[in-house]
N, C-alpha and C positions, 0 to 999 in steps of 0.2 A: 723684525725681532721676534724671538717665539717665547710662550708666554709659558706660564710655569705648567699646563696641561701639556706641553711637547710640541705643538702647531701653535701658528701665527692664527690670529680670530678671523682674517679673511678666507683662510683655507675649510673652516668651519661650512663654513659657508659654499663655498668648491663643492667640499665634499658630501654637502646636502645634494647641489645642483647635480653631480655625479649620477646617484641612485635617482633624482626625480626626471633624469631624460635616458636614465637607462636603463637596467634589469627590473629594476623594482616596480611591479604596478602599483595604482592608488596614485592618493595624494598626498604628500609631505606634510605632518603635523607636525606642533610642538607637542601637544599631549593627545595621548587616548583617549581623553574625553568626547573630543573633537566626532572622533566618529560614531556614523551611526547605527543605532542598537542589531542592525542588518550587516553589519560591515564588520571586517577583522583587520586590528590594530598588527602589521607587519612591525618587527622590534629585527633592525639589521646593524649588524658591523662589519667589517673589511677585516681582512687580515691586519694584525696590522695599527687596526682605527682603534682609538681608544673614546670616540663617540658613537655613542647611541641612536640610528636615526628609525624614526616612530613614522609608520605612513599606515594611511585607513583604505580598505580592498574593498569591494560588496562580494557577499557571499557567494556560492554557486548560486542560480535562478534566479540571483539581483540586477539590475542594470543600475550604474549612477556613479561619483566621484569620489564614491566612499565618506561622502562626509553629508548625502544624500546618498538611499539605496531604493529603487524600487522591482517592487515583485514581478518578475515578467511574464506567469501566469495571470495571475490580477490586473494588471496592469496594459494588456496585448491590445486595447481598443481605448485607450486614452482614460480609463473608468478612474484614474490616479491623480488625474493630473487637471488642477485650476483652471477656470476659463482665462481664456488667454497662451495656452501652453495645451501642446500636443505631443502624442507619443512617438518615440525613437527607440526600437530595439537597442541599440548600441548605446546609447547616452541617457536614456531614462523622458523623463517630462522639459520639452526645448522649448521655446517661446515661440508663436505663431508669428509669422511678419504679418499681419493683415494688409499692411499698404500691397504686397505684392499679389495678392489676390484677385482674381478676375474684375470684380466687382469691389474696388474702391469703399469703403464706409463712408470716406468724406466726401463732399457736393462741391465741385467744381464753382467759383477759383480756388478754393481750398485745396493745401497741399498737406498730403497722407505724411504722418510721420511716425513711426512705430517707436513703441517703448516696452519695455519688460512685461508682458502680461496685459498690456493694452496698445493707445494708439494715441496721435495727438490730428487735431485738425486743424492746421495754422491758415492765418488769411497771411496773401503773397501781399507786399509792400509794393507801394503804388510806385508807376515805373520814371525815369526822370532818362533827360537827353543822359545824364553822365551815367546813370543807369548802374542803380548797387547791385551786388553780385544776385546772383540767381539763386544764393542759402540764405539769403538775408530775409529777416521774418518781422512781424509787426505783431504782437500781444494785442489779444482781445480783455477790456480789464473790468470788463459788465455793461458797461457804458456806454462802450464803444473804443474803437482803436486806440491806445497809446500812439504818440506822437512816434513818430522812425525813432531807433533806438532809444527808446524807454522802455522798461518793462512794469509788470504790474506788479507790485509789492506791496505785503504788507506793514503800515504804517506804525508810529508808536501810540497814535486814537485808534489799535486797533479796524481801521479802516483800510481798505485796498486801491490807492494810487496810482498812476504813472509815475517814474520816477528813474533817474539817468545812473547805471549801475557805475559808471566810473564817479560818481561824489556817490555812491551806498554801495560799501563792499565789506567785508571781513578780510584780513591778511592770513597766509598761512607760510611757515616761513621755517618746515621742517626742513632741516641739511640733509636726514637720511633719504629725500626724495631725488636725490640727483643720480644719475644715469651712473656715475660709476661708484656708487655708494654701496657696497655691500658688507652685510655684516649676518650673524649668525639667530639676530632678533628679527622677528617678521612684524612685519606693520601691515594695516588694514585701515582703509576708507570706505570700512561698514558703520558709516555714522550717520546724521541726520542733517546733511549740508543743506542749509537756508539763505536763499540769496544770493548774493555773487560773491567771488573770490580773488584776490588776488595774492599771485606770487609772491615769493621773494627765497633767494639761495645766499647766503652769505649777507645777506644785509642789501643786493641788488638785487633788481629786477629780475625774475623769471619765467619763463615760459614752456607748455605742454610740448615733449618732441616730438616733431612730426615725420619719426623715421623709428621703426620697432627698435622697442628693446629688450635686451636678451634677459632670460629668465631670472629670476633669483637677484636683479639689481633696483635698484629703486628702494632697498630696505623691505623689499615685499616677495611674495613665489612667484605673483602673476602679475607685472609692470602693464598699467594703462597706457596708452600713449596715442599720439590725432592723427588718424589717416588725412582727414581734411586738411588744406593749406588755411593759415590762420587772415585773419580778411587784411589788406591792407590797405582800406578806407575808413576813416575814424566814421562816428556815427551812427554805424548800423550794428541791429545785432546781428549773428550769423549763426544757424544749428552748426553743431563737427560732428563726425563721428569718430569716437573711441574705438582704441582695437584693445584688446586685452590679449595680451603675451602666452600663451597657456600649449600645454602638450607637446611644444614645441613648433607649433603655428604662430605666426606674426601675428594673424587676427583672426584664433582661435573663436569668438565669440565679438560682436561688435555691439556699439552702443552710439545711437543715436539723439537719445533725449537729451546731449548737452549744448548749450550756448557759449560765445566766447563773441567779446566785442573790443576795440580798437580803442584805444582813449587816447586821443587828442597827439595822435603819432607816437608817443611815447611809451606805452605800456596795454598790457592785454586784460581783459578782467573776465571770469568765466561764471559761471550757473552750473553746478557739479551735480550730478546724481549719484547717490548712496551705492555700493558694491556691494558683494561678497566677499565675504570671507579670507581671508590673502591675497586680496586687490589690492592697491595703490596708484593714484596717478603719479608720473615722473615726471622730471622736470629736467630742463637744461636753462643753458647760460641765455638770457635775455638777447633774440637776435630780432630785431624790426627789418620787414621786405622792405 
């Protein structure tokens, strides 16, 4: 049905996706505020189009995604960019892998895990004849080891525990995070996720998909989504890696600091790390291996 603007609200949406995988460089905004003080707000229409679409460029001499711009005189030897993050003519300040580096940071059985700007050092989980998966990790909680899938959290004494994420989770149970959800509002999970999470899509069970998805769905520009296969042994935790959907790469940019663990066959529970800016993690219909 088309709405009294002349387009149905999903085509809104289309014709965002249109301009941000084709002519138009930048990044797709809602507003000009968005970019930054380096960058120039593009204001485009179609023949035709009776919407306004707003995207942020860096300047000539800038590198970055317009909503980040850095100087590439200044900036040609990393002199820009945080510890943890190194220079990229084409993309501006990229995040260092440090586990891939000659020389390891973490001491052996520790396993290197890189994260946005730093690193993690996990101890590997003792090994058994049925033998959990080789991502599966065991939390250091000051003390000493959490038990197999517990993780260290903290308490409401303010204290830091072991404690089994499927009985301690938060719900999140937004519908615009499904795979074939789109709409002309962008969402973001640039928040401050605490603890674990779990699904839910219409009132059931849901889960991360572990197959890209295409741009502009998930209710967001750049749809998260789990390269890793999700565990199907209850018990353990396991790290995944995120891919994030972006420039028209499947996994434009990855993410490796999340967790996701198996509860009692029946449902997945995850540990989410905060995004940027027109991120979202997606979801699909609840399928257990």
């Amino acid at each position: 049905m088309w709405s009294s603007m002349g387009a149905p609200k999903g085509l809104v949406w289309l014709l965002l996706l249109l301009i941000y995988t084709g002519s138009t460089s930048g990044t797709l905004v809602t507003s000009c505020d968005s970019c930054h003080d380096e960058a120039t707000c593009l204001e485009t229409k179609d023949r035709g189009d009776s919407f306004l679409k707003l995207s942020c460029a860096c300047k000539d001499g800038f590198v970055g995604d317009g909503l980040t711009c850095y100087d590439q005189k200044l900036c040609s030897d990393s002199d820009c960019c945080a510890q943890g993050y190194q220079w990229s003519a084409e993309r501006g300040c990229e995040d260092t892998d440090e586990c891939s580096l000659p020389d390891s940071p973490c001491q052996p059985p520790q396993v290197c895990r890189n994260t946005l700007g730093s690193y993690e050092c996990l101890q590997p989980p003792s090994r058994t004849k049925s033998g959990p998966s080789d991502r599966s990790v065991q939390v250091d909680c000051g003390h000493g080891l959490c038990p197999e899938g517990m993780d260290c959290l903290e308490g409401s004494d303010g204290f830091m525990n072991c404690v089994d994420p499927c009985e301690n989770y938060s719900v999140l149970n937004d519908d615009w995070r499904a795979t074939n959800y789109t709409s002309d509002e962008v969402h973001s999970d640039n928040v401050n996720f605490k603890g674990w999470y779990r699904f839910f899509l219409w009132q059931k069970s849901a889960h991360i998909p572990e197959r890209c998805v295409a741009a502009g769905r998930c209710g967001t520009l750049y749809p998260i989504w789990m390269r890793t296969p999700h565990p199907t042994q209850s018990g353990v935790i396991q790290y995944s890696q995120m891919c994030i959907q972006r420039y028209g790469e499947c996994c434009f940019t990855s993410m490796t600091q999340n967790y996701v663990k198996l509860c009692y066959r029946d449902f997945y529970v995850y540990k989410l790390k905060p995004t940027s800016r027109y991120h979202a993690y997606c979801l699909g219909k609840f399928l257990l291996h």
